[in-house]
N, C-alpha and C positions, 0 to 999 in steps of 0.2 A: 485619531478620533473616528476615521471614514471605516480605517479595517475594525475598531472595534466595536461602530453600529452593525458593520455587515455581518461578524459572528453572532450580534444580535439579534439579525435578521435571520439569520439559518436557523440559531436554537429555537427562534419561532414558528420557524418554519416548519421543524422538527415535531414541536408540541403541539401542533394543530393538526396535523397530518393525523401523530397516535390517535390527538383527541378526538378528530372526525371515526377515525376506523372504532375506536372504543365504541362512539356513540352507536356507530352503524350497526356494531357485532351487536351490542344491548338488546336494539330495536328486532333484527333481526332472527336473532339465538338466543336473547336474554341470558347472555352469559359475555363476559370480559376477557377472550382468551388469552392475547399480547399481553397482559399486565399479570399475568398468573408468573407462580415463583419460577416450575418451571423452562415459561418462554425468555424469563430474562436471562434465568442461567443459561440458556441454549444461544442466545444473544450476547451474552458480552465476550466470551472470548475469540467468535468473529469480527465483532467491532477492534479488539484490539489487534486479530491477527492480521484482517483486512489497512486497519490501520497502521500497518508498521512497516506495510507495503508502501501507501501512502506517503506517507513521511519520507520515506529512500527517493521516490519520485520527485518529489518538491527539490530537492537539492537541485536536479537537470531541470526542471521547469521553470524555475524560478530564473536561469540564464536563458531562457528562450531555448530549450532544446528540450529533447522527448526520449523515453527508454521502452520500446517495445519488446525488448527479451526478457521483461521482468518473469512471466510466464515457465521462459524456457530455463532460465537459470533456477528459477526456483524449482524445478524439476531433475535441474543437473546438480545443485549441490546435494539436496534430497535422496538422491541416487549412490553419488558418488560416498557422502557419509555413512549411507546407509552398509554400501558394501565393503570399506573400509573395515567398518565394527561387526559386519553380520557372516563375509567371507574369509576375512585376514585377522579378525580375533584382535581391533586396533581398539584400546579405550576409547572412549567419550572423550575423554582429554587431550588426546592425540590427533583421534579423526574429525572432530569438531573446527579443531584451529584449520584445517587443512581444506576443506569444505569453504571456510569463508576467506582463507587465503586465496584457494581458487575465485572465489567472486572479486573478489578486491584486483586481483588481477584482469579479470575478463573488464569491472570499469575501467581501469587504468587504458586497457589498449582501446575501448570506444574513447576513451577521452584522446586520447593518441592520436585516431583517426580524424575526431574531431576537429580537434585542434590544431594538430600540427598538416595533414593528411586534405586539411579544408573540407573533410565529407560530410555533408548533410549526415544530422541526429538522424533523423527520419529512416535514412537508408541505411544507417552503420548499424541501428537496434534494430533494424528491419530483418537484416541480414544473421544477426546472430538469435534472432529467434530464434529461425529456422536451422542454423546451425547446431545449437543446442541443444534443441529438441532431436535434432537427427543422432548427435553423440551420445546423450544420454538413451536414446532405443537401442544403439549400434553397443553399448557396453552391459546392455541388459539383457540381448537379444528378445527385445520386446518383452520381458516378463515383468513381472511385476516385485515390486521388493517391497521390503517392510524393516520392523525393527524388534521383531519376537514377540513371542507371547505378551497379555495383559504383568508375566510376574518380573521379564526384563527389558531394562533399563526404567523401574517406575518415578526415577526422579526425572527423568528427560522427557516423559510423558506427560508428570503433573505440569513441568512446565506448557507443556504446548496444550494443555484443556485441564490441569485441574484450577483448585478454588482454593484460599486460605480462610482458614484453616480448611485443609484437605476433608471436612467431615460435614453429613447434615445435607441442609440448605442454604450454605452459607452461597452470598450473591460475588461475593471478594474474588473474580477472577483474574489467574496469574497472567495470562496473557494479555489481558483489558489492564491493570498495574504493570507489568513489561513497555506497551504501548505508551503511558503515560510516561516513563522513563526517558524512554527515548525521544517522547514530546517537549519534556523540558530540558532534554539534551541536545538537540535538533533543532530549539529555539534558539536556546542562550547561543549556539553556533552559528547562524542565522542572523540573527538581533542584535548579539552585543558583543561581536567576534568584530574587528578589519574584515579578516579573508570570508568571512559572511557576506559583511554588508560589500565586499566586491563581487558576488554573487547577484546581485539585485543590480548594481550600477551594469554589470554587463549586459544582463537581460535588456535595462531599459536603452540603454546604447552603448555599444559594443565599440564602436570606434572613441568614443569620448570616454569610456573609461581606459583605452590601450593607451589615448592621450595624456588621461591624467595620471600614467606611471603604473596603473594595473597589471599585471605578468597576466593576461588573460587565457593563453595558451595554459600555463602552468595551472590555474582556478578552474578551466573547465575539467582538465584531469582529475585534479581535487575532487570537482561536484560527481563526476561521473564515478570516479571510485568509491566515493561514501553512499553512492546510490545505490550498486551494487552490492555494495559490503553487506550494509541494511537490508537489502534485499533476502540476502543470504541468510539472514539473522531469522528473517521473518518466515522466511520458505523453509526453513528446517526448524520453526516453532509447530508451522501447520503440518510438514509432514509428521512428528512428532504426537502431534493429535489424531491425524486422522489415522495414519499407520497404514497406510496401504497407498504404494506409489505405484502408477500405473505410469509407464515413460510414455505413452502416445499421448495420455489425456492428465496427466498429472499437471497442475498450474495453468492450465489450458485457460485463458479470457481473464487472467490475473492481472496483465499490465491493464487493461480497459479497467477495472476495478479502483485500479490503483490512480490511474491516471483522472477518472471520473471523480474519485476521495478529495485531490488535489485540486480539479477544476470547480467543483462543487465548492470548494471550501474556500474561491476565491483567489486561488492565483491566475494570473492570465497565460495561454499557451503564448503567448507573445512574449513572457518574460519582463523582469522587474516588478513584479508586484506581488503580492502574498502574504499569507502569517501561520504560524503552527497550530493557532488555536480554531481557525475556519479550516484547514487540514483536517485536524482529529473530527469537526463536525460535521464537516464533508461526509469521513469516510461512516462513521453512525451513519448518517444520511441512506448512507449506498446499502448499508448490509440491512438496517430496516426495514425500507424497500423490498429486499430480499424477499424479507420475514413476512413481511403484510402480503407480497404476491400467496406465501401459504396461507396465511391468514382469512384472506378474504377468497379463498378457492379459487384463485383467478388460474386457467391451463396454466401447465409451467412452462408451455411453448410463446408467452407472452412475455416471460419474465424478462426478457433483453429489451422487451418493447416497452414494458413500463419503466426499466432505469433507462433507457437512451433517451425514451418522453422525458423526467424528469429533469437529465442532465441539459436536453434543450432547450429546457425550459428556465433552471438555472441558469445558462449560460445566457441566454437572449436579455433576464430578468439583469445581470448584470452589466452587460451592454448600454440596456436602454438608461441605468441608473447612471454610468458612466458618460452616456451622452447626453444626458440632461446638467450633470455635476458641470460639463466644460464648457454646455449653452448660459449657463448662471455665473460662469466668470464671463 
């Protein structure tokens, strides 16, 4: 009941916020920009793409650990698939699996580290930022990649920004439906899995789940591989979209996105607590934000200052909720 008032709490949050800025634009431009057809379409397929980032993060957060190479890996699979099918002539079919197999593996050995290795989350994703992002410049020699013209590969395009039906104004975007996917895949894993719910018991104590029979070495692997995987999934939707991968600045400030989706939406960086449905509202949350920074002509050298304001503001607002709930027992 507590995590499903506090999704309550966000979507309200949510709808006051547009509804102050609507009022504001009204008053001031006598016109309603954000709710025009199309600012949503220009809005939902970063909510979903931003969210699927999200969603990968929650797995590591939810045990009380943290993935800072979200960024750089979504840089390097982006890269590496790209040059696969653009230099070597590999299908989609081919070079795809190969791109997320490489993420799947880069979780497994933070999980590794983690786990078996005893290294702080913190330093092990710290570490392969910077790693990542150096390999992916070191195989591009800094240039930029892509994935061809607007006429090839148009179905791996429509995935990462078009809409269904592909025609019109239609609002049905596939990456905002992809993100839902993996919401309710993400859950049910989460929620009403065992090796889920051993996710949440280690976050909230880590030795009393290893007591009560947890393989907890083996589950942070698990969580840190499915982070990455998703990762993977999500960084080659966006490249996909935007088509133009730049290895110094490509994903650059993506894990903070992602990690903000996830704290926003109610999981604790302490671990053991969370749901997928304050996740996905989280990350809305973050790319809205975005949207009203342009919205409201705010500089865009402010735009880190109003999500970091809002997320401290989340985070303190949950705190103090929290410290009242355990003054009332």
């Amino acid at each position: 009941m507590a995590k499903f008032k506090k999704v309550l709490g966000l979507l309200a949050l949510l709808v006051v916020l547009v509804g102050a800025v609507c009022v504001w634009e009204k008053y001031a431009h006598d016109t309603v920009r954000f709710l025009t057809p199309q600012n949503i379409r220009n809005l939902l397929p970063w909510i979903g793409l931003f969210g699927i980032l999200s969603l990968a993060q929650s797995f590591v957060i939810i045990t009380g650990g943290i993935d800072l190479s979200v960024g750089s890996v979504v840089a390097l699979v982006a890269i590496v698939t790209s040059i696969l099918m653009r230099d070597h002539g590999w299908p989609p079919a081919a070079a795809i699996p190969v791109g997320l197999a490489l993420c799947a593996a880069i979780g497994a050995w933070h999980g590794t580290l983690v786990s078996k290795a005893r290294m702080q989350p913190f330093v092990v994703t710290l570490c392969g930022l910077f790693f990542y992002r150096g390999v992916a410049r070191l195989i591009t020699v800094d240039t930029t990649r892509g994935f061809g013209g607007p006429l090839e590969f148009p179905t791996l395009k429509w995935l990462g920004g078009g809409f269904i039906p592909n025609t019109g104004m239609s609002m049905v975007s596939v990456p905002f439906v992809t993100m839902l996917f993996f919401a309710v895949l993400v859950g049910a894993y989460l929620h009403f899995t065992p090796n889920g719910r051993h996710l949440f018991a280690i976050g909230a104590n880590e030795d009393a789940a290893k007591f009560s029979g947890i393989n907890v070495g083996r589950a942070k692997i698990v969580a840190y591989t499915l982070c990455s995987l998703l990762t993977g999934v999500g960084g080659l939707l966006i490249a996909f979209n935007v088509n133009s991968i730049g290895p110094t600045d490509f994903g650059s400030f993506y894990e903070l996105y992602a990690i903000a989706g996830v704290v926003l939406g109610g999981c604790s960086l302490r671990g053991g607590t969370g749901n997928i449905a304050g996740v996905v509202v989280g990350a809305s949350l973050i790319v809205v934000l975005k949207n009203l920074v342009n919205i409201l002509e705010i500089p865009s050298q402010l735009e880190y200052v109003v999500i970091g304001g809002a997320i401290l503001l989340g985070v303190f607002a949950d705190e103090s909720l929290k410290r009242r709930a355990v003054a009332r027992l």
